[in-house]
C-alpha positions as CSV (number, residue, x, y, z in Angstrom):
1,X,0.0,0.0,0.0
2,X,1.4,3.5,-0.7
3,X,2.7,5.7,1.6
4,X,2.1,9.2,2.4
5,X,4.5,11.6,1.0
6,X,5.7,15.2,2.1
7,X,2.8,17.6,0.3
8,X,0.1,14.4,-0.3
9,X,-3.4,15.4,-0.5
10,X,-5.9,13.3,1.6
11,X,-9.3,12.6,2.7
12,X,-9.9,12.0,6.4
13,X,-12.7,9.9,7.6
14,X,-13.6,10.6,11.2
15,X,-15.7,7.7,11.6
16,X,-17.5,8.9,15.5
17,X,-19.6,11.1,12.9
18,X,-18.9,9.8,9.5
19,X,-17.6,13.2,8.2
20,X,-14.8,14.0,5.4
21,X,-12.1,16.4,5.7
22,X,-9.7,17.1,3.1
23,X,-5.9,18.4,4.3
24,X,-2.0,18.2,2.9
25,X,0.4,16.2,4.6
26,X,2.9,19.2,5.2
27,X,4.5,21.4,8.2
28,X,1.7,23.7,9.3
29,X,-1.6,22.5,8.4
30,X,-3.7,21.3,11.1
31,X,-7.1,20.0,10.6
32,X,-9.9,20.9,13.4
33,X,-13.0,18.8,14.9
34,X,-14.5,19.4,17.5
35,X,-13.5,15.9,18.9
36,X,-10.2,17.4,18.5
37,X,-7.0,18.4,16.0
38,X,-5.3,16.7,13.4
39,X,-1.6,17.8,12.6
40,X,-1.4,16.9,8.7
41,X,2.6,16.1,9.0
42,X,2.5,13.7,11.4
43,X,0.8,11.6,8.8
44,X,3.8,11.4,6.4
45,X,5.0,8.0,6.1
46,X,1.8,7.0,7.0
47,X,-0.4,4.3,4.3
48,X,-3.8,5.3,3.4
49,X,-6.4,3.6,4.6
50,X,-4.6,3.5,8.0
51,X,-6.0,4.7,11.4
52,X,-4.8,7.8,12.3
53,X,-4.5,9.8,15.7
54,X,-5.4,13.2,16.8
55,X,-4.9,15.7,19.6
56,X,-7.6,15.9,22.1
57,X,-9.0,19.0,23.3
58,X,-8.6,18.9,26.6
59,X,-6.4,16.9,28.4
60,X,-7.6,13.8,29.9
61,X,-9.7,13.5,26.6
62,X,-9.0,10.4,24.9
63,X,-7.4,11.3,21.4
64,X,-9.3,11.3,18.2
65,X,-9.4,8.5,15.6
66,X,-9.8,8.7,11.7
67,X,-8.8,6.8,8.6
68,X,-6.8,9.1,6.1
69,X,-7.8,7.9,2.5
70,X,-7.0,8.5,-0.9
71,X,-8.6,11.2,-3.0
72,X,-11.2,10.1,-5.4
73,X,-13.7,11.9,-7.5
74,X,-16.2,10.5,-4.6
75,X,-14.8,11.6,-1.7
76,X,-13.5,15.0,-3.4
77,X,-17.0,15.8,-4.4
78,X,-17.8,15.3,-1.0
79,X,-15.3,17.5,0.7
80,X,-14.1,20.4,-2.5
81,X,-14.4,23.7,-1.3
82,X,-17.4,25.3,-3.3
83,X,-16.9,28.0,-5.6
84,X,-20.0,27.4,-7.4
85,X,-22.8,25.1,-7.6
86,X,-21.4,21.1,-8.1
87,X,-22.1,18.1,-9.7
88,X,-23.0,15.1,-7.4
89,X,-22.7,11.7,-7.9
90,X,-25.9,10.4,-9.9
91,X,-25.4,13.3,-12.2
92,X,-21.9,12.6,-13.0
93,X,-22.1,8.9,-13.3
94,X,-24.6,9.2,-15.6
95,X,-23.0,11.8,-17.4
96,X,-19.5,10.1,-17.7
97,X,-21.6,7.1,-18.8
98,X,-24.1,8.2,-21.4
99,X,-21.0,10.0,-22.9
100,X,-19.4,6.5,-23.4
101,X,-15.9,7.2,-21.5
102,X,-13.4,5.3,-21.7
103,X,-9.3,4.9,-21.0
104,X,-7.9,7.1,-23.9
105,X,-10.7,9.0,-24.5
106,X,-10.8,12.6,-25.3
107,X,-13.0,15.1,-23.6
108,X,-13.5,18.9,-23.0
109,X,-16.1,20.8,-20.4
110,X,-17.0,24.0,-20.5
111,X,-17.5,25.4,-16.8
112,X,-14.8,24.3,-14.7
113,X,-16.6,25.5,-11.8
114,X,-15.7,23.6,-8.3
115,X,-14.3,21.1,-10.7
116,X,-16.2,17.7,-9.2
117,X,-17.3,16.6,-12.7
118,X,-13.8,16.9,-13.9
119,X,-12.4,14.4,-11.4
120,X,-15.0,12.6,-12.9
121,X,-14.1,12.6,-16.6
122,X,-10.1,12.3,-15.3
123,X,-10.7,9.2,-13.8
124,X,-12.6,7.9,-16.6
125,X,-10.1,8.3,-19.1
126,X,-6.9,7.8,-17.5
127,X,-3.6,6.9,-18.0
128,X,-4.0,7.9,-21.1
129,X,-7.1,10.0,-22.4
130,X,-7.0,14.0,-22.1
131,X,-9.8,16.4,-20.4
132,X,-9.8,20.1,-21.5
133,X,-11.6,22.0,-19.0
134,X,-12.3,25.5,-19.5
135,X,-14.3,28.4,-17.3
136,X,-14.9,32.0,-17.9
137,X,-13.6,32.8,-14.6
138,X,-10.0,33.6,-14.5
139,X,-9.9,33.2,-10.3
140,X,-11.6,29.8,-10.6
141,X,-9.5,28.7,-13.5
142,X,-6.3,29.1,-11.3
143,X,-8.2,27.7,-8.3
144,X,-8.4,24.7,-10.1
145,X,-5.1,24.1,-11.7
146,X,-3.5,24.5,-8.2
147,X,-6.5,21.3,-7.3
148,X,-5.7,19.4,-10.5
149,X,-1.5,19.9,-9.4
150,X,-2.0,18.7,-6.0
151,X,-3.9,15.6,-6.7
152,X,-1.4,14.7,-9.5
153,X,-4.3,14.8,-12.6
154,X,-1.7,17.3,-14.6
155,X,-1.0,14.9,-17.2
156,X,-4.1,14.3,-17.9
157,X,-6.6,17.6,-17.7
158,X,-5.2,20.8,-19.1
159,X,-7.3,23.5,-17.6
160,X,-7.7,27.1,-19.3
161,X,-9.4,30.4,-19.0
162,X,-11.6,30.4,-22.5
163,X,-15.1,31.6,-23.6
164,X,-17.5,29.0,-25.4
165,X,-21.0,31.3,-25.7
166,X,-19.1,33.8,-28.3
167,X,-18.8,33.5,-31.7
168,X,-15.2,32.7,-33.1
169,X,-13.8,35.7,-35.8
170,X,-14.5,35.3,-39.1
171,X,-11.0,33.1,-40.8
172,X,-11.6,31.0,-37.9
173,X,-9.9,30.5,-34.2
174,X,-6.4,30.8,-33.5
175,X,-6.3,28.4,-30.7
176,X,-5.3,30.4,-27.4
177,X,-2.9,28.9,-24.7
178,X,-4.6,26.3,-22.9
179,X,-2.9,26.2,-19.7
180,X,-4.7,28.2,-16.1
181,X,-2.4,31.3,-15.6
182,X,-1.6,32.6,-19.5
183,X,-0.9,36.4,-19.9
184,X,-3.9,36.6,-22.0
185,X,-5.5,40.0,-21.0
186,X,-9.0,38.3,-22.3
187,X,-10.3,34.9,-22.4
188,X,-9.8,32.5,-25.5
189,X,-12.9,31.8,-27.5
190,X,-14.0,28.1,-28.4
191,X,-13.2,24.8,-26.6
192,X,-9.6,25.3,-27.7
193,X,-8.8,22.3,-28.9
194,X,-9.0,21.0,-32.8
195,X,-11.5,20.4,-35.0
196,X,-13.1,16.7,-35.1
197,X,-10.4,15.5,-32.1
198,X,-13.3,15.1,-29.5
199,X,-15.1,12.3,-28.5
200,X,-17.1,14.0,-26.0
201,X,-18.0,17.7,-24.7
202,X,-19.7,18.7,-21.5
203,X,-21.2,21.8,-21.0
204,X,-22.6,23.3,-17.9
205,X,-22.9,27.3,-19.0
206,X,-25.5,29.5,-18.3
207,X,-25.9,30.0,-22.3
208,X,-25.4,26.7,-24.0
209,X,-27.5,27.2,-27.2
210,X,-24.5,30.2,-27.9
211,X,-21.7,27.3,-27.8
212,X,-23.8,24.8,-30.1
213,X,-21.4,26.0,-33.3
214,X,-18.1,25.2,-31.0
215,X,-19.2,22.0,-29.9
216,X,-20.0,20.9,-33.2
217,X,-16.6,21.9,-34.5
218,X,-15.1,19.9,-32.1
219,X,-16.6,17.0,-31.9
220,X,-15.6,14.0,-34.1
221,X,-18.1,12.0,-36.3
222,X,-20.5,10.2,-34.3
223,X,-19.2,12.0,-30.8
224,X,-21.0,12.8,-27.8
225,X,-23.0,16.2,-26.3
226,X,-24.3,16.7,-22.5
227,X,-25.5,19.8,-21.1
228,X,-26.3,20.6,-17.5
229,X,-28.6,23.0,-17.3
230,X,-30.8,23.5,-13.9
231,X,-33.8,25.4,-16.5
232,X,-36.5,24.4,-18.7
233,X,-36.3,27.2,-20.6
234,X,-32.2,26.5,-20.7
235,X,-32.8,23.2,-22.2
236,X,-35.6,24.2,-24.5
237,X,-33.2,26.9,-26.6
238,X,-30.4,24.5,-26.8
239,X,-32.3,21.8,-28.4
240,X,-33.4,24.5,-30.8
241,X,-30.2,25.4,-31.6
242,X,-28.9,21.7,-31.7
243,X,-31.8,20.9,-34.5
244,X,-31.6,23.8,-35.8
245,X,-27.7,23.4,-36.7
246,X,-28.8,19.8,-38.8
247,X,-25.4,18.2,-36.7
248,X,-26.8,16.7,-34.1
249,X,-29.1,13.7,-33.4
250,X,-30.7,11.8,-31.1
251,X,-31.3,14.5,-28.8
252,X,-32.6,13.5,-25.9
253,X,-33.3,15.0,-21.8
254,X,-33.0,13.5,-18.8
255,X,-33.9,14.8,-15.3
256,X,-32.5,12.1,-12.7
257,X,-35.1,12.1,-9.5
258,X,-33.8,9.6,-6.3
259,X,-35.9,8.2,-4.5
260,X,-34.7,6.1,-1.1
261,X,-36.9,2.8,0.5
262,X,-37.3,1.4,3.3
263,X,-37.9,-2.3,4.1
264,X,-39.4,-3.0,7.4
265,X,-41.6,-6.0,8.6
266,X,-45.0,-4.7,10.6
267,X,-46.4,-6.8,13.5
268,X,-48.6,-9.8,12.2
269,X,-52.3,-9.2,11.9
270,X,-54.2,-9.7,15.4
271,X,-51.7,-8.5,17.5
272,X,-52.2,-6.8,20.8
273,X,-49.6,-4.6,20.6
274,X,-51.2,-1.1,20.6
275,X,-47.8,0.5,19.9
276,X,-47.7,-1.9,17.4
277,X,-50.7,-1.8,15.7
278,X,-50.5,1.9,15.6
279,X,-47.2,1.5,13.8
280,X,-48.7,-0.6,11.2
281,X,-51.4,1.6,10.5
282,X,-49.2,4.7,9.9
283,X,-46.7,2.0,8.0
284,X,-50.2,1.2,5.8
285,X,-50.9,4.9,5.1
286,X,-47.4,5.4,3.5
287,X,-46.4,2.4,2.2
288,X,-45.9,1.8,-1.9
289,X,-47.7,-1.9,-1.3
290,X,-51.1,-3.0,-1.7
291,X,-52.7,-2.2,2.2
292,X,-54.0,-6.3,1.5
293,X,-51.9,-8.3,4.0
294,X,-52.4,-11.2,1.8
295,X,-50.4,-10.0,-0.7
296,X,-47.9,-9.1,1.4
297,X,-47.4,-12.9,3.6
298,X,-44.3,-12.2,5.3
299,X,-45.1,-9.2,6.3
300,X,-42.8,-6.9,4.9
301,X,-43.7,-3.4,4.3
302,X,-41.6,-1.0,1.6
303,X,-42.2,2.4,2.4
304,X,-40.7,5.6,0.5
305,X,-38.4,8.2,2.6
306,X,-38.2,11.8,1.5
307,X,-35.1,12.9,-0.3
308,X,-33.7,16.0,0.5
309,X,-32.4,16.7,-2.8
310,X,-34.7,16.7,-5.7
311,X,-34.0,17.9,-8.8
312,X,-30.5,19.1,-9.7
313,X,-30.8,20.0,-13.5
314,X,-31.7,18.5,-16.8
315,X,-29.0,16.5,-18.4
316,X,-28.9,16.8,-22.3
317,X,-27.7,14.1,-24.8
318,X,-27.3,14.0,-28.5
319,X,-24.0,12.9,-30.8
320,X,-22.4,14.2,-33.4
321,X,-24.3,13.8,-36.8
């Protein structure tokens, strides 16, 4: 199992509460719970996946215990530091799947943002595919790059600070320096990348009818198109613009809703067990099930929980014509 080096990013697990903090192994950076501290260089040398100790906060305390772990696009999505609205998990596993990723493949996105999708699409197609990720924002651009750096993804996603909702000048794009950090005193325009050397593009701008020529451009024969867009009214003008350009088809939206059950067994019938018999009744009222306990023999009672999160956005596909 590896060990921890000097600079390492991690993911620590506390697991009295189950929550994720994210630190670097290195002189100085001290992670804080309220079950106590964690000094992040006394984990060099350490594995990961080893149990860990902290510093109590008072004395007498017994010392805290987590597991330091390896980053993954998982555990990173749960712990990034949020500069704008993310991608979570059902999203981007759909997303990464529907755009048929593979080792080698090719991809760009458009709105780096907190940059959870893109350890995402870097983990699909490494060691040897490329991701292009590209925001409007200069500030998150460099945010990012220093993210990509420290959890060693540089070989494979090249970050820049580009604009895909303008048109390119007539004679066509001069492709702009890709990497976070250029001298460029205004962003590059387009995905930045060749024509027809894409397998996929993702998109999650707030105008992604505007970057419909771009895409197209880019894309290879037969190449895939998502957008995330949280609107209705986002997703209607895009598909417009998609149909409209005669390069796209089989455009299709998806909105992914999760819904959560529980499995319980409720007392049998004739019991005198008010408490009981209560319980059933409420478990009657809001179970998915027939209320029939014959069709239900054993018992058992599936009932829906409410989901905290509903809807996160609509998820456009199509491919390259």
């Amino acid at each position: 199992m590896a060990s921890i080096g000097v600079g390492d990013a991690f993911i620590l697990h506390l697991p009295t509460d189950g929550s994720l903090h994210h630190g670097i192994a290195a002189p100085g950076h001290v992670l804080h719970h309220r079950c106590g501290s964690f000094h992040c260089a006394d984990f060099v040398g350490a594995s990961f996946g080893t149990l860990v100790k902290g510093v109590a906060p008072r004395k007498g305390d017994p010392p805290p215990l987590a597991h330091v772990l390896r980053v993954t696009p998982s555990l990173w999505t749960d712990t990034l530091p949020h500069r704008t609205q993310i991608i979570y998990h059902t999203d981007a596993s759909l997303i990464v799947g529907l755009l048929e990723l593979k080792p080698g493949s090719t991809v760009a996105e458009a709105g780096t943002g907190s940059g959870s999708l893109t350890h995402a699409l870097a983990q699909a197609v490494r060691p040897n595919g490329k991701v292009f990720t590209n925001d409007f924002n200069k500030v998150r651009v460099a945010a990012a790059a220093d993210e990509f750096r420290l959890h060693g993804l540089q070989a494979i996603v090249v970050g820049g600070w580009r604009d895909v909702c303008s048109p390119l000048p007539s004679g066509g794009e001069v492709l702009a320096e890709a990497a976070a950090g250029s001298d460029h005193e205004a962003p590059g325009l387009g995905l930045g990348v060749a024509d027809a050397s894409l397998d996929a593009v993702f998109l999650d701008v707030p105008s992604p009818w505007s970057a419909v020529g771009h895409v197209a451009s880019a894309l290879k024969s037969q190449g895939r198109f998502c957008s995330f867009s949280p609107c209705i009214e986002q997703t209607q003008r895009l598909c417009d613009a998609a149909r409209a350009s005669g390069q796209f088809q089989d455009l299709r939206t998806i909105e992914v809703l999760s819904r959560e059950y529980h499995v319980t067994r409720q007392a049998p019938r004739g019991s005198h067990d008010g408490a009981a018999t209560v319980g059933a009744k409420r478990a009657r009222a809001s179970t998915t099930t027939p209320p029939d306990d014959e069709a239900v023999p054993s018992g058992i009672r599936v009932e829906s929980r409410p989901v905290g999160r509903g809807h996160t956005a609509f998820l456009t596909f199509c491919r390259r014509r």
